[in-house]
Kinemage of the C-alpha trace (Angstrom):
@kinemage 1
@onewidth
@group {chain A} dominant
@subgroup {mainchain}
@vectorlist {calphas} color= white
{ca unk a 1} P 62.397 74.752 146.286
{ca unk a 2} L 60.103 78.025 147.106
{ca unk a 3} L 59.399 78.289 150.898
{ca unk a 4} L 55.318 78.494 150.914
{ca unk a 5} L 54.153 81.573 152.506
{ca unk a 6} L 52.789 79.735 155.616
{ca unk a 7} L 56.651 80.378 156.567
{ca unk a 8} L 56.561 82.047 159.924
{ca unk a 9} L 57.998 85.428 160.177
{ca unk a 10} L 56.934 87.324 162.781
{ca unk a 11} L 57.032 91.294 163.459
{ca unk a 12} L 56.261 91.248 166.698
{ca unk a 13} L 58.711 93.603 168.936
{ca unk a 14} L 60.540 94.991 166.331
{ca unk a 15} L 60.186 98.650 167.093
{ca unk a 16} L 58.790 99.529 163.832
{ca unk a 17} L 61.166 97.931 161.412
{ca unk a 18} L 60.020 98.200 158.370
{ca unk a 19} L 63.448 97.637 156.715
{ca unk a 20} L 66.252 95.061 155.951
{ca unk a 21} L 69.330 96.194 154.630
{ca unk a 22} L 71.712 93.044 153.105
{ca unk a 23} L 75.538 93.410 152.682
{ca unk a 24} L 76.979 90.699 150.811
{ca unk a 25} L 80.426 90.841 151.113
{ca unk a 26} L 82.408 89.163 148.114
{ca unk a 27} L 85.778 90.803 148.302
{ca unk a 28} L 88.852 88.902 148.746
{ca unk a 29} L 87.421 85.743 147.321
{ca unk a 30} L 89.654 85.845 143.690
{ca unk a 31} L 88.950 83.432 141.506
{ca unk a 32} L 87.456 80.585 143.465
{ca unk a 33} L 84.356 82.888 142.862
{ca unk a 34} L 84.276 81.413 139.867
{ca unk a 35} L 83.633 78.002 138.345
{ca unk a 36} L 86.056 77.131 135.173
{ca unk a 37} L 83.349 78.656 132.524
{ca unk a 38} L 83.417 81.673 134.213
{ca unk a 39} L 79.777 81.201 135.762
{ca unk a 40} L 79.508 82.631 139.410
{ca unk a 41} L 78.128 79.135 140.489
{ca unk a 42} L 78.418 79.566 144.237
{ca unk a 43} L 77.394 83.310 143.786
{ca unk a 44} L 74.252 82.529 141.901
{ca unk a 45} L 73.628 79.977 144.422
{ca unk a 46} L 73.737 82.202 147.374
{ca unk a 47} L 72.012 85.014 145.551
{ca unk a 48} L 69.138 83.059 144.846
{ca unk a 49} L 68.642 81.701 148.313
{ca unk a 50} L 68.398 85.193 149.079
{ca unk a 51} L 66.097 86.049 146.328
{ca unk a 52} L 63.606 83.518 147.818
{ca unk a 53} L 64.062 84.876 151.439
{ca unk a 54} L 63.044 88.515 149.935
{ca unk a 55} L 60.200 86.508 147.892
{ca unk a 56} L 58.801 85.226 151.631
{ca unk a 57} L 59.224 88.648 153.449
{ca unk a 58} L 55.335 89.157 152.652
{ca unk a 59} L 54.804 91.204 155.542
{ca unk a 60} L 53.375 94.695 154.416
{ca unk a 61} L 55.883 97.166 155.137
{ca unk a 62} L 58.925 95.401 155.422
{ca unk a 63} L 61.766 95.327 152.189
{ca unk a 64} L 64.907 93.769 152.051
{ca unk a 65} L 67.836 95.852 149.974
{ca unk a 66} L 71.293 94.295 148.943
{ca unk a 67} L 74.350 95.710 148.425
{ca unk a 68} L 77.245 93.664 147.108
{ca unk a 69} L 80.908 93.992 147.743
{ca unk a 70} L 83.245 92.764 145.548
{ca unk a 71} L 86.703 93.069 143.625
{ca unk a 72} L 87.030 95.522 141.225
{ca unk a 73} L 87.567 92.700 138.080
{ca unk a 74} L 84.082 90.829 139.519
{ca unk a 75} L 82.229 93.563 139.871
{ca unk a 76} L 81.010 93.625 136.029
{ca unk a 77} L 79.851 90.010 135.739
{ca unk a 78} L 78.194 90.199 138.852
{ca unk a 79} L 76.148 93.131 137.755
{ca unk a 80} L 75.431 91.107 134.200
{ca unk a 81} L 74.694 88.247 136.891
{ca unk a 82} L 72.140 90.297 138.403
{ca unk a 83} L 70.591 91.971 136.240
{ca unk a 84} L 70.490 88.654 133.877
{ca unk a 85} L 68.935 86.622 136.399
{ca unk a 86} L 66.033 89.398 137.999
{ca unk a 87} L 67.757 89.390 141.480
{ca unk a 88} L 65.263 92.075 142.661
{ca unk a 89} L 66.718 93.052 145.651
{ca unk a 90} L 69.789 94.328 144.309
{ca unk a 91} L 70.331 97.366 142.180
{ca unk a 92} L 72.813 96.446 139.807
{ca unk a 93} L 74.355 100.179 140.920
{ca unk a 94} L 74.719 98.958 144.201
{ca unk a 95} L 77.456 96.381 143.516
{ca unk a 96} L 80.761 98.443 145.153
{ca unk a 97} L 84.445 97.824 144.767
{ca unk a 98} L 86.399 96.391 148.409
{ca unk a 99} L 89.092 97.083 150.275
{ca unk a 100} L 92.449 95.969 151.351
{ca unk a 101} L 90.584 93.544 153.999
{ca unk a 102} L 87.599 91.865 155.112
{ca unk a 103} L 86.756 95.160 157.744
{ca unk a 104} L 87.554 97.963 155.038
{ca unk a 105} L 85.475 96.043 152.409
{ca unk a 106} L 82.759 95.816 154.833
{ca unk a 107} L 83.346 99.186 155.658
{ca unk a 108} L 82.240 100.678 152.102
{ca unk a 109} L 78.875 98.756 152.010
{ca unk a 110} L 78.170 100.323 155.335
{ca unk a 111} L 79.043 103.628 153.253
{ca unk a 112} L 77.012 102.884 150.442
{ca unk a 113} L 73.999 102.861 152.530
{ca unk a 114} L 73.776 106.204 153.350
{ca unk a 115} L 74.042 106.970 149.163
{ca unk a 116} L 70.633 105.365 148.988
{ca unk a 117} L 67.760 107.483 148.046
{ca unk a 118} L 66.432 106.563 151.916
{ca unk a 119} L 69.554 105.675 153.818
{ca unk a 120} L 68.568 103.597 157.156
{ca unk a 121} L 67.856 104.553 160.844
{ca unk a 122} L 69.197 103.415 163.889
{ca unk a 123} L 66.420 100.772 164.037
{ca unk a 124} L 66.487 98.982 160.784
{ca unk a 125} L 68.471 96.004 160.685
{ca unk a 126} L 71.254 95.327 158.794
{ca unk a 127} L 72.245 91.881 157.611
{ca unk a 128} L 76.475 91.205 156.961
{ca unk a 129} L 76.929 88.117 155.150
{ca unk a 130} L 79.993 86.543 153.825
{ca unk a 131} L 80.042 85.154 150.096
{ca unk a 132} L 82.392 82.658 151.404
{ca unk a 133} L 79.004 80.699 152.801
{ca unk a 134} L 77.073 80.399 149.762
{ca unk a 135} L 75.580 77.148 151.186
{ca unk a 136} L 73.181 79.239 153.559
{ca unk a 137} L 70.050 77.999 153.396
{ca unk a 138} L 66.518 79.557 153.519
{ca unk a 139} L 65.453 78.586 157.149
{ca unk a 140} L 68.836 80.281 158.589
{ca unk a 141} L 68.382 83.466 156.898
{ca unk a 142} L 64.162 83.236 158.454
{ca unk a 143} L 66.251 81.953 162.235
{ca unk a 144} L 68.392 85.062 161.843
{ca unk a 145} L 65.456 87.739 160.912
{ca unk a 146} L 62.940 86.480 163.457
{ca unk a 147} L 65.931 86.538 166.046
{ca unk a 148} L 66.941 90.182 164.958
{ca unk a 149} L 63.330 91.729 165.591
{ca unk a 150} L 63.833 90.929 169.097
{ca unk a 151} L 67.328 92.018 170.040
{ca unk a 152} L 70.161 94.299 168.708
{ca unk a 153} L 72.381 91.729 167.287
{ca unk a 154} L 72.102 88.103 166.048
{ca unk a 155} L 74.410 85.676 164.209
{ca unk a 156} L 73.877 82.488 162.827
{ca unk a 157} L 75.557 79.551 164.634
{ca unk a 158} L 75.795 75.931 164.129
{ca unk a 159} L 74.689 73.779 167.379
{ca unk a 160} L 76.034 70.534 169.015
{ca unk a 161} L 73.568 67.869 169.843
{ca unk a 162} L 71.655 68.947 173.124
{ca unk a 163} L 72.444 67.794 176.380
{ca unk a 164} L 70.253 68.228 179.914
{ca unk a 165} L 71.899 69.828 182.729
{ca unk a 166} L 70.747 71.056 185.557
{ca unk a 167} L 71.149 74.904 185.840
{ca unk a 168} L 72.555 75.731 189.852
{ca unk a 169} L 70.417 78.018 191.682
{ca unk a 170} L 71.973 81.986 192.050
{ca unk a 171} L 71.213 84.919 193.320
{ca unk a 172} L 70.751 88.115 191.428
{ca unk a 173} L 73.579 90.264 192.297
{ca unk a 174} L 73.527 93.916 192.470
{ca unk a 175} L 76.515 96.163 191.400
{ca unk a 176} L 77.829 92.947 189.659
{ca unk a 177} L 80.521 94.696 186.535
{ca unk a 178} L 79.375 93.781 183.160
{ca unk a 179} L 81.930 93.013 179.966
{ca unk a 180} L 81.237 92.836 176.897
{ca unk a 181} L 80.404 89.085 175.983
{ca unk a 182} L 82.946 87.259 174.105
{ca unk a 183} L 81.387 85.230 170.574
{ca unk a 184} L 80.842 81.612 171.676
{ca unk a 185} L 83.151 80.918 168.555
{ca unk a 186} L 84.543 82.391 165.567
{ca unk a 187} L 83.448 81.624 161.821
{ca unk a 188} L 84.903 78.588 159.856
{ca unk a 189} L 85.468 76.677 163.457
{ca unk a 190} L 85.496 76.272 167.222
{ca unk a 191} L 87.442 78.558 169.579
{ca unk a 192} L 87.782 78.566 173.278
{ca unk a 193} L 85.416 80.695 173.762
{ca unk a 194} L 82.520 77.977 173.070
{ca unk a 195} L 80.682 77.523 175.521
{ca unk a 196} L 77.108 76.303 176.201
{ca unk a 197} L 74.008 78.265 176.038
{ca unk a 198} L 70.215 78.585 177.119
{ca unk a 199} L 68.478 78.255 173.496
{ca unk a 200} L 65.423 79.288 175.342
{ca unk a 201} L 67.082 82.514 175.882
{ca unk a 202} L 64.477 85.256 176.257
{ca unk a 203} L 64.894 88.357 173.941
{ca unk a 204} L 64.823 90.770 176.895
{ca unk a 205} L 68.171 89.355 177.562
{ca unk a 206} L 69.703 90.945 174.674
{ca unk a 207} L 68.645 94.234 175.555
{ca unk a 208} L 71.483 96.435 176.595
{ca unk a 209} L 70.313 97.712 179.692
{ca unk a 210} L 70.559 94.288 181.404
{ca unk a 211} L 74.482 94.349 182.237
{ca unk a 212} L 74.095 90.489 183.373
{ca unk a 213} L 72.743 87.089 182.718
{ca unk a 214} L 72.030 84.817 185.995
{ca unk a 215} L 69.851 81.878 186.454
{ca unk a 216} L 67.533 82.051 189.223
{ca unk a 217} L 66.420 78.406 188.815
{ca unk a 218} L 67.464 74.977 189.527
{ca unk a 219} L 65.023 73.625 186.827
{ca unk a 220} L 67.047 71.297 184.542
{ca unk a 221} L 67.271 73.295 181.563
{ca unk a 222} L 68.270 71.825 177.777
{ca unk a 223} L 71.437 73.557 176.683
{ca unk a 224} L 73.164 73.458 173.247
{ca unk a 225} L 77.072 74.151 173.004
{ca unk a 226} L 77.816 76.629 169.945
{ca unk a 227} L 80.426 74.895 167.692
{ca unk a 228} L 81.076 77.515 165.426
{ca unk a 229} L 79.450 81.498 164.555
{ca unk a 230} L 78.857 81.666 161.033
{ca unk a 231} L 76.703 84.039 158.934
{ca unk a 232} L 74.780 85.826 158.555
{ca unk a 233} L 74.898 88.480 161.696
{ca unk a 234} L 72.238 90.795 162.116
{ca unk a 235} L 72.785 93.960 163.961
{ca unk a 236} L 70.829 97.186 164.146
{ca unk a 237} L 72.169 100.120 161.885
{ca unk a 238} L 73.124 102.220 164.964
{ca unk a 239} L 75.278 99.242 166.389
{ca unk a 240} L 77.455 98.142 163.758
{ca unk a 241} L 78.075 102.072 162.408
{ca unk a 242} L 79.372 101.751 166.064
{ca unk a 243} L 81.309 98.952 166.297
{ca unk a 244} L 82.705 100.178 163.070
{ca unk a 245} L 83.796 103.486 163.959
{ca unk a 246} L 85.697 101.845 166.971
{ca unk a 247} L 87.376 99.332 164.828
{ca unk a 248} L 88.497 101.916 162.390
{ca unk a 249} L 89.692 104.350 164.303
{ca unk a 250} L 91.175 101.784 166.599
{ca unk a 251} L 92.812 99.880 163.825
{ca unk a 252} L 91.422 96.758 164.868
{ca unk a 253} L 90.903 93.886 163.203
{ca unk a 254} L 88.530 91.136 164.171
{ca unk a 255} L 87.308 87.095 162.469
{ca unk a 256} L 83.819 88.609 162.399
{ca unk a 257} L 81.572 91.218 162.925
{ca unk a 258} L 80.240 89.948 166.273
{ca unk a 259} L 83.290 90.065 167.855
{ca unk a 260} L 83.335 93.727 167.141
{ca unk a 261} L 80.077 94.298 168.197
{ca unk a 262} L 81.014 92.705 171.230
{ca unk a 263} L 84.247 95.370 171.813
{ca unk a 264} L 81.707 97.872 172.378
{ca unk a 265} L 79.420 95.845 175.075
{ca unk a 266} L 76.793 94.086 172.850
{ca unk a 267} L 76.057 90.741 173.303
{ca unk a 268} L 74.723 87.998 170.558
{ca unk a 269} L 71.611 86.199 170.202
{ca unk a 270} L 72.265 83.091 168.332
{ca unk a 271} L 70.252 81.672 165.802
{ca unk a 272} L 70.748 78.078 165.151
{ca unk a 273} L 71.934 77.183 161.582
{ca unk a 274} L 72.191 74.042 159.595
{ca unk a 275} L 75.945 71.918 159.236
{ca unk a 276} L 75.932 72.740 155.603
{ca unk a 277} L 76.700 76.475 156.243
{ca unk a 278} L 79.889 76.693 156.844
{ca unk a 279} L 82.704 78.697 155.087
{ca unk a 280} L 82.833 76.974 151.729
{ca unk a 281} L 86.058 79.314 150.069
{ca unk a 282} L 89.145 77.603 152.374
């Protein structure tokens, strides 16, 4: 199914971004890649749910551009894959060997970006997705780009059923210390660190020089609990070559990239997601 171009994807706010950079991250995966005739079935999948997102990104001036990170045996028939199939948005040159682990791997298609002809700026975004969810579906991918015009990062997340609660009346508080907001959960499942959020959150509430989120209003508001962060996340180019430094030179590891994102102070817009993308490779 082709989403018709009355699909709503808006520019607005997005501080001249004119690109989208996608890293598909494959490594690590072995050979449940791959069906038993040797036919990337849940790569082709995922690839051409992407294809059709890039086919709906009909706004003059703005690309998307994939890379693909994969083991060094895959890498071959997924560049016969893609080339085979016309998956535009990938140059079959820009399929790159992993690492040891999920942050090195990720690591070198954050490197391979500034190899392009145009490497990005600060401002463009830069979509991390795991092959592991090949079920992602068209409408999360368009959730997660209209989200990540408006803020600095964004991940997909699946939502419990909504419930109405009334939001307690606070005061604004000056001087109040801000932290770095933990993920409301991690990919592939709950954690205790779900917990329930405005979906009416403004995008002004992502931007980093508010250091704290109060509500001023005892307005019942509807609220969604976040059952589990999937992907894709959406970050700008300047904060995940951040969050990435950190981690390396820190040696840390982390479930996702959000959660690194978060070690250096940035918190999350969630975009809501459908059940059916979850981690698919157990």
């Amino acid at each position: 199914m082709t989403i018709k171009k009355t699909t709503v994807i808006t520019k607005k706010g997005t501080n001249n971004i004119s690109r989208i950079f996608a890293i598909i991250n494959c490594a690590g995966m072995g050979d449940e890649l791959l069906a038993d005739n040797g036919e990337f079935v849940p790569l082709e999948k995922m690839l051409k749910t992407f294809q059709d997102f890039a086919n709906v990104l009909f706004i003059p001036g703005v690309s998307l551009m994939g890379i693909i990170v994969a083991d060094k045996k895959d890498i071959y028939p997924i560049r016969k894959f893609v080339k085979n199939n016309n998956i535009i948005f990938v140059d079959e040159k820009r399929i790159v060997m992993g690492g040891k682990d999920r942050i090195e791997s990720t690591a070198k298609g954050l490197e391979e970006l500034d190899h392009m002809p145009f490497p990005p700026t600060k401002q463009d975004i830069i979509l991390i997705h795991s092959g592991a969810y090949y079920n992602v579906d068209k409408e999360t991918l368009i959730n997660c780009f209209n989200k990540s015009v408006t803020c600095e990062v964004c991940a997909a997340a699946i939502m419990e059923e909504p419930s109405s609660v009334p939001a307690p009346a606070a005061a604004v508080q000056d001087n109040v210390p801000s932290e770095p907001q933990r993920p409301a959960g991690r990919p592939g499942g709950a954690s205790r660190y779900v917990r329930p959020i405005d979906t009416g959150f403004a995008p002004g509430s992502a931007a980093p020089a508010l250091k704290r989120s109060v509500i001023t209003s005892a307005t019942p508001k509807i609220t969604k609990n976040v059952s589990e962060v999937c992907y894709p996340q959406c970050f700008r180019y300047e904060i995940i070559m951040n969050s990435y430094v950190k981690a390396i030179s820190g040696n840390i590891t982390e479930d996702d990239d959000v959660s690194l994102s978060a070690r250096i102070g940035k918190r999350a817009l969630y975009a809501e997601s459908t059940p059916s993308n979850t981690k698919a490779i157990k």
